[in-house]
ZAMARGU-4260 file (C-alpha; in steps of 0.2 Angstrom, whole numbers, plus 5000, padded with zeros to 4 digits):
<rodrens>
0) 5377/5175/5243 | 5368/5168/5256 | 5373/5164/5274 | 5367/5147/5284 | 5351/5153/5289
5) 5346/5161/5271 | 5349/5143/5265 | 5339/5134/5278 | 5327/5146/5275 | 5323/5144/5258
10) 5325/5124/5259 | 5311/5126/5273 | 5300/5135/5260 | 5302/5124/5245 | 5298/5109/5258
15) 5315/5104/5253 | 5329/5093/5265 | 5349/5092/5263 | 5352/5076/5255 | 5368/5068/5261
20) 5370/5054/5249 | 5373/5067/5235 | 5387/5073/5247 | 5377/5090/5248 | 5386/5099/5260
25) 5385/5122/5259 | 5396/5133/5260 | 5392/5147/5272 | 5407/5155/5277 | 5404/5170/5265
30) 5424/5175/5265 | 5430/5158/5257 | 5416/5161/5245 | 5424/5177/5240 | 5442/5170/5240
35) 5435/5154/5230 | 5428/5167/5217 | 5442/5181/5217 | 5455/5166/5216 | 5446/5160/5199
40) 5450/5179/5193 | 5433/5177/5181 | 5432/5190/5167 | 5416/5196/5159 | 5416/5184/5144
45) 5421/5169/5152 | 5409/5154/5154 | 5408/5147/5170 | 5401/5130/5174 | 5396/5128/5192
50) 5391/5110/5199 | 5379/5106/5213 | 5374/5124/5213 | 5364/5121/5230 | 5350/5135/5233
55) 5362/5148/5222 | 5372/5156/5234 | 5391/5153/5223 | 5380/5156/5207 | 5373/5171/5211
60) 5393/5178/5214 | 5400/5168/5199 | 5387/5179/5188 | 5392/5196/5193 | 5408/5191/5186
65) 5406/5179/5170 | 5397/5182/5154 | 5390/5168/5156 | 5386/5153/5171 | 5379/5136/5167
70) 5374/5129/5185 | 5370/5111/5186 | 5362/5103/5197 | 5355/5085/5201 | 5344/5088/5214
75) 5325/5093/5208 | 5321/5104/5222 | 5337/5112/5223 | 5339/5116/5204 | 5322/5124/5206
80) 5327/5137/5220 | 5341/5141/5212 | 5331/5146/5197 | 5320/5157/5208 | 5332/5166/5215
85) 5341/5171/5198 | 5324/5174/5189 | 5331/5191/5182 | 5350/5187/5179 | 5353/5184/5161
90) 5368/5178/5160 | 5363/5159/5170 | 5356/5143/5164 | 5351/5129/5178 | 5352/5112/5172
95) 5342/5100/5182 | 5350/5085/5179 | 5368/5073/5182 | 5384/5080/5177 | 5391/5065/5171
100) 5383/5055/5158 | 5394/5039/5164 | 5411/5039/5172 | 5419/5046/5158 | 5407/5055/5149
105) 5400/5072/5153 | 5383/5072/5151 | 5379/5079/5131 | 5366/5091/5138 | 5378/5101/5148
110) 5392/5100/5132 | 5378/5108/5122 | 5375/5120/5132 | 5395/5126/5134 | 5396/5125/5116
115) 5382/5136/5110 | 5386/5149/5124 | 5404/5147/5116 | 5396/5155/5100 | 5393/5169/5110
120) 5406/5173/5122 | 5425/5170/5117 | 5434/5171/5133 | 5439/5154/5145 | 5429/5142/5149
125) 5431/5136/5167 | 5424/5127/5182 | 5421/5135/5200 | 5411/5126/5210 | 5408/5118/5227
130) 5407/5102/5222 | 5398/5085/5228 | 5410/5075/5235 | 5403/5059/5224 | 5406/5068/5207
135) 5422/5077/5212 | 5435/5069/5207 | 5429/5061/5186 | 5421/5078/5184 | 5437/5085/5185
140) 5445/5069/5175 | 5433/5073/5161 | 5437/5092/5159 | 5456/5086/5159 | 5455/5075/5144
145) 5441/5083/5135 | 5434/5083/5124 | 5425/5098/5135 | 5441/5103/5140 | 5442/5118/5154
150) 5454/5131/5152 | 5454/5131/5172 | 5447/5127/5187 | 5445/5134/5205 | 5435/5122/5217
155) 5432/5114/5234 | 5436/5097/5236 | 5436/5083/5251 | 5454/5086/5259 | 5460/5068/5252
160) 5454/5074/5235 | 5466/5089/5236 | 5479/5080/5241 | 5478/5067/5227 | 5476/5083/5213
165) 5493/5091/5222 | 5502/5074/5224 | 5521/5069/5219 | 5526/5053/5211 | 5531/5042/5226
170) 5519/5048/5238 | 5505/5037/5245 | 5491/5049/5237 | 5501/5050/5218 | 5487/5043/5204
175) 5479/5046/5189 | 5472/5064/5195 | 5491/5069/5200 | 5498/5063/5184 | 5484/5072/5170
180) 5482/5087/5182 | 5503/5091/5180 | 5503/5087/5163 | 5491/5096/5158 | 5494/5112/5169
185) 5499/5118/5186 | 5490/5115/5203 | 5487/5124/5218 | 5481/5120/5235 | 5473/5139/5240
190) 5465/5135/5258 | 5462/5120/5269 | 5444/5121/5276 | 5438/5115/5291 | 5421/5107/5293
195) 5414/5119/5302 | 5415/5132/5285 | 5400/5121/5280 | 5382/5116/5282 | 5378/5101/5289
200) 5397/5100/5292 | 5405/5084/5283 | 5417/5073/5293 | 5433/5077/5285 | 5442/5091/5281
205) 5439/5099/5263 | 5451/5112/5252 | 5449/5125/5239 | 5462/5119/5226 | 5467/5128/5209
210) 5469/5120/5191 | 5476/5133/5176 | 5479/5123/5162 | 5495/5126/5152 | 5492/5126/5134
215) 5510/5121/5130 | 5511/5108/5140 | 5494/5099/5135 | 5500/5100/5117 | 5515/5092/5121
220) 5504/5075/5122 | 5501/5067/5104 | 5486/5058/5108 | 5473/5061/5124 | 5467/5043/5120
225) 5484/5035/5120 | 5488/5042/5133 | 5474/5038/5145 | 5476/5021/5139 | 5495/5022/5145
230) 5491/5030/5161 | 5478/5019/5164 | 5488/4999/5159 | 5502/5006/5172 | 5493/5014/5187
235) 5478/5001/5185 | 5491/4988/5194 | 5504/5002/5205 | 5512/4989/5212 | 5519/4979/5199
240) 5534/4984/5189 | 5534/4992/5173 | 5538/4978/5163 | 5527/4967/5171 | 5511/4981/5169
245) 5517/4978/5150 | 5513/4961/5148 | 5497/4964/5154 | 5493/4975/5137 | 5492/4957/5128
250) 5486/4944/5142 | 5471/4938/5136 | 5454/4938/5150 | 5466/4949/5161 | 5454/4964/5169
255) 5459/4982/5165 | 5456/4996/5174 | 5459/5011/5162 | 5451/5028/5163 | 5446/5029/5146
260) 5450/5014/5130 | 5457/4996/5133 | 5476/4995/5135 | 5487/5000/5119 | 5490/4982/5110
265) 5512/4986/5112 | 5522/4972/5110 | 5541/4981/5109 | 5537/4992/5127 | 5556/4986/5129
270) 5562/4999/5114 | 5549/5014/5122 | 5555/5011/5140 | 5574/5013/5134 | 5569/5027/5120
275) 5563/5036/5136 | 5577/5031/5147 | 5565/5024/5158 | 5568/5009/5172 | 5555/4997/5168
280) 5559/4989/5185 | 5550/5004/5194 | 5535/5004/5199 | 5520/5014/5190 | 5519/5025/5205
285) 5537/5031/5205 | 5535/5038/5186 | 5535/5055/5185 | 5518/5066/5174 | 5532/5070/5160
290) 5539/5052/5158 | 5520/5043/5157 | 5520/5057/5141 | 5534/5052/5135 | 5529/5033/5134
295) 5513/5037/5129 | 5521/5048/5113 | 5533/5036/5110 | 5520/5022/5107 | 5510/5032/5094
300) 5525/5029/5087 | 5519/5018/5070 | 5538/5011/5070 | 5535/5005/5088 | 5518/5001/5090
</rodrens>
């Protein structure tokens, strides 16, 4: 691990500069590296994907845990010293290049890379990582819904980031992160983090916050697809009711906004909204993780749909 002086030094070498607009901003309070790493409990044939691996500090304690650590990184110079400092570990790869293919795509290089290490090392797969405040959030959206699904994941996010992962329906920060993070598993904030734990220091608080997915719990949804679609058609317009986000599904030239797919073409949301014993005068913010999968179930429904 490197402290703030290491890191200047080797970005000072490589004629490199911190680049804000990728939200690069290094850990350099060595503890809360130790806690991030010791709360992601990694075992020695997990795969770990690290993103925005900086100058190598978290990769370099990430591998002496993990079979096996795929660090991406999006910046040239940076992905380049990372590479020189972990010359001799086997068990990294760095990937010079964007994490995401688009919004809600991980980007196939990286999904190759997990899968033929997969062929290799049986254990979890999970993310740990200090990630860029631009990515954050759909990096974590995509390893929800799959199909590169992560078995958990143990990060540092913006505070407002954490708070949106943690949140409960009715709350001003309850969303679409809230809602696939608590269906799929259970979350926890670890720390709150002050600016000052970073270099340069950002201008907001940030939060190392912990994701464990519950396999029984993410089987309990029929269809990933239907149910981004679901999630999306309601919490695309919060504010309306229910019944009058439905009639949305069918209105012709009316924008979406889903996560993933258009909106499921359901006519009879009045038969799922009772099924589910469901008010459709509440408001999409007010419906609980469990009840968005019961009306997403309910619509896959062939009788319904």
């Amino acid at each position: 691990m490197q402290t703030k002086q290491q890191i200047q030094q080797l970005l000072t070498s490589a004629g490199a500069t911190v680049n804000r607009r990728l939200g690069q901003h290094f850990l350099i309070d060595l503890n809360l590296m130790r806690l991030l790493v010791d709360s992601a409990n990694i075992r020695d044939n997990d795969i770990v994907l690290e993103v925005g691996c900086g100058t190598g500090s978290l990769t370099e304690a990430i591998s002496e845990h993990a079979g096996f650590c795929l660090a991406v990184e999006y910046d040239k110079a940076l992905a380049e010293i990372t590479k020189t400092q972990l010359a001799k570990a086997g068990n990294v790869k760095i990937i010079n290049a964007d994490i995401l293919e688009n919004k809600n795509t991980i980007n196939p290089i990286v999904s190759k890379a997990i899968s033929t290490a997969r062929k290799k090392y049986t254990g979890r797969f999970l993310l740990v990582a200090n990630l860029p405040y631009n990515v954050a959030s759909p990096v974590m959206m995509n390893l929800v819904t799959g199909p590169l699904a992560a078995d958990s994941m143990f990060v540092t996010v913006q505070k407002q980031v954490a708070d949106r992962m943690t949140a409960s329906p009715g709350s001003s920060d309850y969303g679409t992160l809230s809602i696939y993070l608590c269906a799929t598993g259970d979350v926890k904030l670890i720390r709150t983090l002050r600016p000052t734990v970073f270099w340069p220091r950002p201008k907001v608080d940030s939060a190392i916050v912990g994701f464990v997915r519950d396999k029984e719990k993410a089987r309990r949804i029929k269809d990933m697809k239907r149910f981004n679609e679901v999630v999306g058609l309601f919490m695309g317009h919060r504010r309306k009711t229910l019944i009058a986000c439905s009639k949305l599904a069918t209105r012709p030239g009316e924008a979406r906004r889903s996560p993933k797919g258009k909106p499921p073409e359901i006519k009879s949301w009045h038969d799922i909204f009772n099924r589910a014993s469901i008010d459709p005068h509440k408001r999409p913010e007010q419906i609980s993780p469990q009840d968005y999968m019961a009306l997403a179930n309910l619509s896959v429904d062939s009788k319904i749909s």
